[in-house]
N, C-alpha and C positions, 0 to 999 in steps of 0.2 A: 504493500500500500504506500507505503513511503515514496520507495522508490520511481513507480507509474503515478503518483502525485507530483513529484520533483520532474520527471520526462515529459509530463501533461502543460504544466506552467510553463517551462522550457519552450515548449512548440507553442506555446499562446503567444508569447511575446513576438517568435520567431516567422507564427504565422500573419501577423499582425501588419508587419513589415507590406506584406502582399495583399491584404484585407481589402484594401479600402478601394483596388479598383473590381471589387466584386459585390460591395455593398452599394443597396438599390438608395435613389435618392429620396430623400424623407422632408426636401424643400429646404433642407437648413445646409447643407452639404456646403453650398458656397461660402455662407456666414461662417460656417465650422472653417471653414481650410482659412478664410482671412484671420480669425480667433487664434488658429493653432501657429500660422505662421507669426503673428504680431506675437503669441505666448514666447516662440522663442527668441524671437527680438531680444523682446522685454526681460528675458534671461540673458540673452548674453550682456546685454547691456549693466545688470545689477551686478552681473561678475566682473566685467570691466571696472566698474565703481564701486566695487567692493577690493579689487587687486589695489586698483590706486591706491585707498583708502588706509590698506592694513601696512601697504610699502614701508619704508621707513625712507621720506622723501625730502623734498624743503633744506636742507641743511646747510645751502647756501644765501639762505634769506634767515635776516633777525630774527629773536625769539617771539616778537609781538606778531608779524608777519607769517613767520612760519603757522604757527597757533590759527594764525585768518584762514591758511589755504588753508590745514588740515580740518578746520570747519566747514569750508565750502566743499571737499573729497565727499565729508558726513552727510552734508545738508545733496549733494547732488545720488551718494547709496541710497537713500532713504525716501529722492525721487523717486528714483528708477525700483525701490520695491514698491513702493504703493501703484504704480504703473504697473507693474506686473501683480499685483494682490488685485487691482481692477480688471486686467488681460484674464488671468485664471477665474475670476468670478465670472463672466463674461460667458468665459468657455464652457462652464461646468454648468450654465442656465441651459446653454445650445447642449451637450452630452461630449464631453470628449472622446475622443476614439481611445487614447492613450489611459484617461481613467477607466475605460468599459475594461482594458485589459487588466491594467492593475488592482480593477475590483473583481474580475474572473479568479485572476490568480491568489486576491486575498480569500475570497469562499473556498476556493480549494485547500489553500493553507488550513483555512478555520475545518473544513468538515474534517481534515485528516486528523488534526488535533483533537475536537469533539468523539471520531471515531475509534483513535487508538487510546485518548486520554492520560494519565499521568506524565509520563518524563512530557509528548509533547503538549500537554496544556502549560506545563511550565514554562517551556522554552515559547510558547506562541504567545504567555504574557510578559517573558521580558520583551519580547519584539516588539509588544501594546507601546512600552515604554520610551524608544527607539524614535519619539517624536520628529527630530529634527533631523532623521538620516532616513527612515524609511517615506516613500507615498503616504498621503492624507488618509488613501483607500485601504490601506494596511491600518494602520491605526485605529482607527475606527470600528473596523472589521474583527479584530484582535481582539479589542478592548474590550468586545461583550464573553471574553472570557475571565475577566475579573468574575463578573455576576453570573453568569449564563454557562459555568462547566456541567459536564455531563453527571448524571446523578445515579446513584446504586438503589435499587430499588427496596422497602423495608423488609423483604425477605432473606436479601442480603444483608442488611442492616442487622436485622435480629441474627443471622449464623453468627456473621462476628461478633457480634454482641455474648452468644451462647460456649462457641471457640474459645474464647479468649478469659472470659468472666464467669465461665460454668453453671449460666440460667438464662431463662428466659428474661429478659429488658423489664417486662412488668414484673418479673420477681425479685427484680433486682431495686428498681426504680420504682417511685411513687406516683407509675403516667408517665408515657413515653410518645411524645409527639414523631408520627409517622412521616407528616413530610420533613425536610430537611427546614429547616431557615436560609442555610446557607451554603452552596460547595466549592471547591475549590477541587486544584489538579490530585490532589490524592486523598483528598477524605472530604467528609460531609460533617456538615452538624446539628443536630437535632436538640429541642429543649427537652429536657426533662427537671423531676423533683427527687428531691434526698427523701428517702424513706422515713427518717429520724427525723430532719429537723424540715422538711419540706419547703427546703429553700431555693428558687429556683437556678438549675445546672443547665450545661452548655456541654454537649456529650460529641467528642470529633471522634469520627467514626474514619476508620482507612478504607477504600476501593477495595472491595473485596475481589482478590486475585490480582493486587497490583502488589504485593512483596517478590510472586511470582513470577510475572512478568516484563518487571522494572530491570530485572539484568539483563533482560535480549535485548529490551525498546533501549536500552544507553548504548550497549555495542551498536545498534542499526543505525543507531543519529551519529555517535561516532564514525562509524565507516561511511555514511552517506556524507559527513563534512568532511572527512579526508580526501575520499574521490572528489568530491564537486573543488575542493581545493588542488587539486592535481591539474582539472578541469576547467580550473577558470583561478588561476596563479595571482588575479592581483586584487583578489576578494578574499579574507580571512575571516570563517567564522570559529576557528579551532581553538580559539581561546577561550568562547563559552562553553563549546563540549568539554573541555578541558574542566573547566571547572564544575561544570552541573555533573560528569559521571562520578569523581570520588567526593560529592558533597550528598549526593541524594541517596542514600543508605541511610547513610544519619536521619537526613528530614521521614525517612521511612521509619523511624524507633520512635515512638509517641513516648516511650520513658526516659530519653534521650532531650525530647522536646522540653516535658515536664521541666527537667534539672537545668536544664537552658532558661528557662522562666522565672525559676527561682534563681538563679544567680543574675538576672537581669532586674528581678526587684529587687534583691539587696541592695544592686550598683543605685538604682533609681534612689530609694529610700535616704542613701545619701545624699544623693544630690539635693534633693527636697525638691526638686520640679516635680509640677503635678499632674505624674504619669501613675496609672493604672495598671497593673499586670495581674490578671484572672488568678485569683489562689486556685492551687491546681489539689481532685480530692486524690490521694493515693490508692486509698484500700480497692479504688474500682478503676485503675488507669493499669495499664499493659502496654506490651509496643506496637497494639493496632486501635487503642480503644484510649481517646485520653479525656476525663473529667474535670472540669473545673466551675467554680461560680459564675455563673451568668453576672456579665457587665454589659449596661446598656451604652450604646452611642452608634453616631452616622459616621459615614466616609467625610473622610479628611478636604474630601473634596465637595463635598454639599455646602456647597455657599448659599444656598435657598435654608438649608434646616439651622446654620448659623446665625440670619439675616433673623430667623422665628425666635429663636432662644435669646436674640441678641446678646452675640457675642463677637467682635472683629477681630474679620483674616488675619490684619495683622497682628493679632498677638498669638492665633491657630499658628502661624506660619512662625513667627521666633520659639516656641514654644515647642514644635517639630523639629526646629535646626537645633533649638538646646540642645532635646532628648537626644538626638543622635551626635551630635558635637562631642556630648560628655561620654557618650558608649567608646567614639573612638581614641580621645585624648584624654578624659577623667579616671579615676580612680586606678590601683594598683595595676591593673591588665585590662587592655583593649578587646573588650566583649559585648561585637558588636553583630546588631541584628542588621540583615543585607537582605531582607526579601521586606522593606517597608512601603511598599504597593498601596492604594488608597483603602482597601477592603481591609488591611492588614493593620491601617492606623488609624480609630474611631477618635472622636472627637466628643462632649460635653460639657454643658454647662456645670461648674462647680457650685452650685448654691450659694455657698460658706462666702465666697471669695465673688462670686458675680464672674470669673474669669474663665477661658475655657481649659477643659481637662481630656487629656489623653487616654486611652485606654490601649493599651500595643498588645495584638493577636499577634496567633504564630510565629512562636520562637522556635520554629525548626531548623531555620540556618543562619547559623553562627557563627562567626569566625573570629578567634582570640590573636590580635595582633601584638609581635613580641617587641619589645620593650624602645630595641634599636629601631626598626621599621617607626613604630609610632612616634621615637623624634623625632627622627627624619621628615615623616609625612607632616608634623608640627610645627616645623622649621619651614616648609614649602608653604604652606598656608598661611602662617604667621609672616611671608614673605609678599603673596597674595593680597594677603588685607590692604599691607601698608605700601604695595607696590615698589620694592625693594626688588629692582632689579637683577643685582647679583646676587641676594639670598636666592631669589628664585632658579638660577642659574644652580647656583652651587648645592642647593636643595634637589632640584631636578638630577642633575650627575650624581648623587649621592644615593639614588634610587634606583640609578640604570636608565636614565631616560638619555643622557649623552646631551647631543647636539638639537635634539629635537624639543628641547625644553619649550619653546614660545609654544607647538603644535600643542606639547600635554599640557603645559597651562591653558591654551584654550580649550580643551576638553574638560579640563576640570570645572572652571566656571562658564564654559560654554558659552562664551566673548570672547571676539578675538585678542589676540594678544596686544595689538595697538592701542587697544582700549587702558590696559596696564601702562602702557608707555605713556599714555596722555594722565591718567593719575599720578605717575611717576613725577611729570611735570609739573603740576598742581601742589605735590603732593594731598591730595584726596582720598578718602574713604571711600567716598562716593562712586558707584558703578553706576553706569545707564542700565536700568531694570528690563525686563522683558516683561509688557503685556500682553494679555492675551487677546483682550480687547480692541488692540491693532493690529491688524492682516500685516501691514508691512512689515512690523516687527516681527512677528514667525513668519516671513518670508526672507527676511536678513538671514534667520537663525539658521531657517533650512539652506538656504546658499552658502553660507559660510562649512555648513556640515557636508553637502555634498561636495562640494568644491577640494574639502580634505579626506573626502571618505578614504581614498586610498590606504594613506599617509596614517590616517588613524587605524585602522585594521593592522595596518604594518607595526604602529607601535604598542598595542594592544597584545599580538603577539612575542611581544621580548619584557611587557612587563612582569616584575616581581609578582609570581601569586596570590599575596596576599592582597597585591592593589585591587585585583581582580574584582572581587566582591564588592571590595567599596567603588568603585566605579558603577558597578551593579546597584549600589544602594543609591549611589547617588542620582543616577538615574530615575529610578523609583522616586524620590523625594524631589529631584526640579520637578516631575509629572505634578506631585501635587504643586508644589510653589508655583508651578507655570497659570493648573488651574487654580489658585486662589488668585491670580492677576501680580504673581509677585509684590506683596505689599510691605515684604522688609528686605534691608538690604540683607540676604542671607548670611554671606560672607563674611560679613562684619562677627557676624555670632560666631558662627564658625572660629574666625582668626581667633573673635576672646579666646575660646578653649585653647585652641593652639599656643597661642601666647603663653596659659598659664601653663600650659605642661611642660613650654620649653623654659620659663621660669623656675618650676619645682622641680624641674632636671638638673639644674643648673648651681642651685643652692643643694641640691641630696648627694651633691657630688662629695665623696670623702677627698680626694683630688684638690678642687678647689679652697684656697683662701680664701681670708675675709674680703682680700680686695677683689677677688672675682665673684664673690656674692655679694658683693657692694655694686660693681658693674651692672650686675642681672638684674639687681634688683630696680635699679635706675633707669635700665632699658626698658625695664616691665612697666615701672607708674610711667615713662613715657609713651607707652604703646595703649596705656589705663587712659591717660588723658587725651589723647588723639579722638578713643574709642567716646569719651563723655561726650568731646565740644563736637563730634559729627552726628552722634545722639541730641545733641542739644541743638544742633542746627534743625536734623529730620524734624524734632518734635513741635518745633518753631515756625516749619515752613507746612506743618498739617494742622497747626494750630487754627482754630473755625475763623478768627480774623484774619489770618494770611489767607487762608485758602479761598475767603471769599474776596479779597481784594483784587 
C-alpha cells in the first residue's frame, strides 16, 4: 500500500505535466492560464526581492543611507508578496490545475495514513506541521489528522481493556463511555469513573494490534525513504525516519508514558508556571492501557473558546514558550516533551488567578538533553535574542552546524537571517512577528522556506540527534504561535531561559573565580535589563492609549 501510494502520487504530478491539453474547457480555461502564468511572475519576482533583500549589500553607502535602501529591499519583498497572496487568491477562486494535483496527492497521503494508521498517522501529522515548506493542500488535508484518526472499535477496546487489566471495563470501572472523546495515531481515549471515589478518568487505550504491527510499518517507511532518497538525491526525509523508528517503542509502553509524566510534573511544580499534568492512576495502567484524572480544557489553538472565557493569546502564547523554555534549559536535566501539537497542549481559564492555565497530554516522547548539548543550545539562543552575531556563529560551530550557521539560525526562528543582522544594528529585541492575518506575511515565510528547502534537508541531515526532536517541537509550537496570530515576541522568552542557564552554568562552575562569577553575573543583569526596557516598550506601545492613537 505504501509503496503503489508513493508510485500513484509520482504519476499524478508526472501526468499532470500533459493534463491540460486533454482537459475539456469549462469557460475559465483562459482566465486560468493568465492567473497561472501572472502566479509565476509574481513568484519569481518575490524571490528576486526577497534574494536582494536577505544579501548583505549597501556597504558602500553610510550607515543612515544604507539602513534607507535596506528598507526600501523590505518595503519592495512585501510588494511583490501581497501581489502574489492577490495572484494565488485569484487562482484558487478560478481552481488551479497545480492545486487539483496537490490536493489528489494530499487524499492519497491522508487515506494511506487513515488506512495503515499508527507509525503513518504520526509521520502524516508532523507533515500537518510543515506549514511553511509543504503546499497549502497538504496542510490542510493532514491537519484533520490531529482530530479525525482512525478509531478501534469498543470490542476492541474492551479485549485490551480484559488482556491487559484481567476484567471486563464495567468491572473494573464505574461506567465506561463507549465512544472514544478523543484518538490519536496509537490509542484512543474514552471517559470513565473510579469505582471508589467516582471521580471522573480519562482511560488511553492503545490500537489494538499496533505493538504488533508497528515493527514492519517503521522498517516499510524506513526502506521507502531510503529508496525514494536514492531516487530523488536532493530531497532528504531520512532524518525523521531516523528518528521516529528508535523513538516509537517507547511512545508504545503507556508505563513508560506514565513515568515520563511524573517527572514532567515535578520539573513543572518547580517552576511554578501554571501547567497541569493528568495524575496518572497506577493500580489500573499497563503498557497498553494508561489511566489518569480527567482535566478539562481546548486546543491551544481555539482563539474563539479563549475570546469566551476571556483570557488573551498573549499571555496563552508566553505561557506555552515558558512551559517549554524551562523543559529544555531549567532544572537539573533537559526533559523535554517534543510531540507539543495543539491536541497535545489544552488551554484554561484558572479561576484563582483570572489567567490562562495549561494542561500538557501525552508525554510519550521525550527526550533528556545532556548537560553539554543544553549549553550549547543556550548559548545559541541566548545569542539569538540579543542578536550577537559571533555568539551565534560560534554557538552554531559548536553544535556541528559549521558554515551554515545564518541557514540554521533561520530555521530556528524561521526569519531570515538578515532580519538578525538588522537587530544587530539597532541593537533590538525586537523581531518582525508573523501574522496570520496577512497572506503576505505567510507568503514571505513560504518563499523564504522553499527557496532553502534544499539546503535545509541537507543540514537536517548532519544535525546532532538530539536537535532533532526539538526542531520537531519547535515546529509543533510556531503551528500554535502562528495560529494565535503571534502575539508575543517568543524568543525573547525563550532567550530569558537560555540566559539563565548559561548564567547558572557559569557560576556552578568549581573552575571559575570570583572574578569570573562577577563577569556572568554582570553579563546576566545586562541581558535582565535589555529583556525589562523591551518589555516595557511592548507593554507601552499595547497600552489602550497608544494603540488607539
Amino acid at each position: 500500500r505504501l509503496v503503489s501510494t508513493a508510485l500513484l502520487m509520482a504519476m499524478d504530478y508526472k501526468l499532470a505535466d500533459y493534463s491540460s491539453m486533454f482537459v475539456p474547457d469549462d469557460g475559465k480555461n483562459q482566465k486560468r492560464d493568465y492567473w497561472e502564468e501572472e502566479t509565476s511572475k509574481r513568484r519569481h519576482d518575490l524571490e528576486k526581492t526577497q534574494e536582494h533583500y536577505s544579501r548583505a549589500s549597501h556597504h558602500h553607502l553610510p550607515i543612515k543611507e544604507r539602513v534607507i535602501a535596506k528598507r526600501k529591499e523590505k518595503e519592495a519583498m512585501i510588494l511583490a508578496a501581497e501581489r502574489l497572496a492577490e495572484a494565488e487568491e485569484e487562482l484558487a477562486s478560478i481552481g488551479c490545475r497545480k492545486s487539483a494535483i496537490h490536493q489528489t496527492a494530499a487524499n492519497r497521503l491522508l487515506a494511506l495514513c487513515r488506512q495503515n494508521g499508527g507509525v503513518y498517522v504520526k509521520v502524516g501529522q508532523h507533515l500537518a506541521n510543515l506549514d511553511y515548506i509543504l503546499p497549502s493542500e497538504y496542510i490542510s488535508t493532514l491537519s484533520s489528522l490531529f482530530d479525525d484518526t482512525p478509531k478501534t472499535s469498543y470490542d476492541d477496546v474492551a479485549a485490551v481493556i480484559e488482556e491487559d487489566l484481567g476484567g471486563k471495563p464495567e468491572a473494573i470501572f464505574d461506567g465506561i463511555e463507549e465512544l472514544p472523546m478523543a484518538s490519536a495515531s496509537l490509542a484512543q481515549v474514552h471517559i470513565a469513573y473510579d469505582k471508589k471515589s467516582h471521580r471522573k478518568l480519562a482511560i488511553k487505550i492503545q490500537h489494538r494490534g499496533l505493538r504488533e504491527t508497528s515493527r514492519g510499518d517503521i522498517y516499510a517507511l524506513v526502506s521507502v525513504v531510503r529508496l525514494a532518497e536514492r531516487i530523488f538525491p536532493d530531497f532528504s526525509y531520512g532524518w525523521l525516519a531516523d528518528e521516529i523508528a528508535p523513538h516509537l517503542p517507547r511512545e508504545l509502553d503507556f508505563i513508560n508514558e506514565g513515568k515520563n509524566a511524573e517527572r514532567a510534573a515535578a520539573h513543572l511544580k518547580l517552576t511554578k508556571l501554571d501547567c497541569i499534568v493528568p495524575k496518572i492512576i497506577w493500580e489500573n495502567t499497563t503498557p497498553r492501557v494508561l489511566v489518569m484524572e480527567f482535566e478539562e480544557g481546548f486546543k491551544a489553538t481555539d482563539t474563539g473558546a479563549m475570546a469566551e472565557v476571556n483570557i488573551r493569546r498573549r499571555d496563552v502564547a508566553n505561557l506555552i514558550s515558558s512551559v517549554f523554555s524551562s523543559q529544555v534549559f531549567g532544572g537539573p536535566s533537559g526533559w523535554v516533551h517534543c510531540d507539543p501539537h495543539p491536541a497535545n497542549v489544552l488551554v484554561r481559564r484558572n479561576n484563582k488567578t483570572g489567567k490562562p492555565q495549561l494542561v500538557l497530554l501525552d508525554h510519550g516522547l521525550y527526550r533528556e538533553l545532556d548537560n553539554e548539548f543544553r549549553l550549547r543550545y543556550a548559548h545559541l539562543w541566548k545569542s539569538l535574542m540579543l542578536a550577537d552575531l559571533s555568539g551565534i556563529k560560534h554557538a552554531c560551530q559548536d553544535l556541528g552546524v559549521g558554515d551554515a550557521y545564518p541557514l540554521f539560525a533561520a530555521v530556528i526562528l524561521a526569519r531570515p537571517f538578515d532580519e538578525v543582522i538588522e537587530r544587530a544594528k539597532k541593537g533590538s529585541l525586537s523581531q518582525n512577528t508573523v501574522s496570520t492575518a496577512s497572506k503576505a506575511d505567510q507568503v514571505v515565510m513560504r518563499g523564504y522556506a522553499q527557496r532553502y528547502l534544499v539546503q535545509i534537508f541537507e543540514l537536517l541531515a548532519t544535525l546532532p540527534r538530539q536537535m532533532l526532536l526539538l526542531l520537531k517541537m519547535n515546529d509543533c509550537l510556531r503551528h500554535i504561535d502562528y495560529s494565535l496570530g503571534s502575539p508575543t515576541n517568543t524568543m525573547v522568552v525563550c532567550g530569558r531561559y537560555a540566559a539563565q542557564k548559561v548564567y547558572k552554568d557559569s557560576i556552578s562552575d568549581e573552575k571559575a573565580s570570583w572574578m569570573d562569577r562577577l563577569v556572568a553575573w554582570k553579563d546576566y543583569m545586562n541581558v535582565l535589563v535589555r529583556i525589562f526596557i523591551h518589555d516595557l516598550g511592548v507593554w507601552w506601545m499595547q497600552s489602550p492609549r497608544v494603540a488607539s492613537s
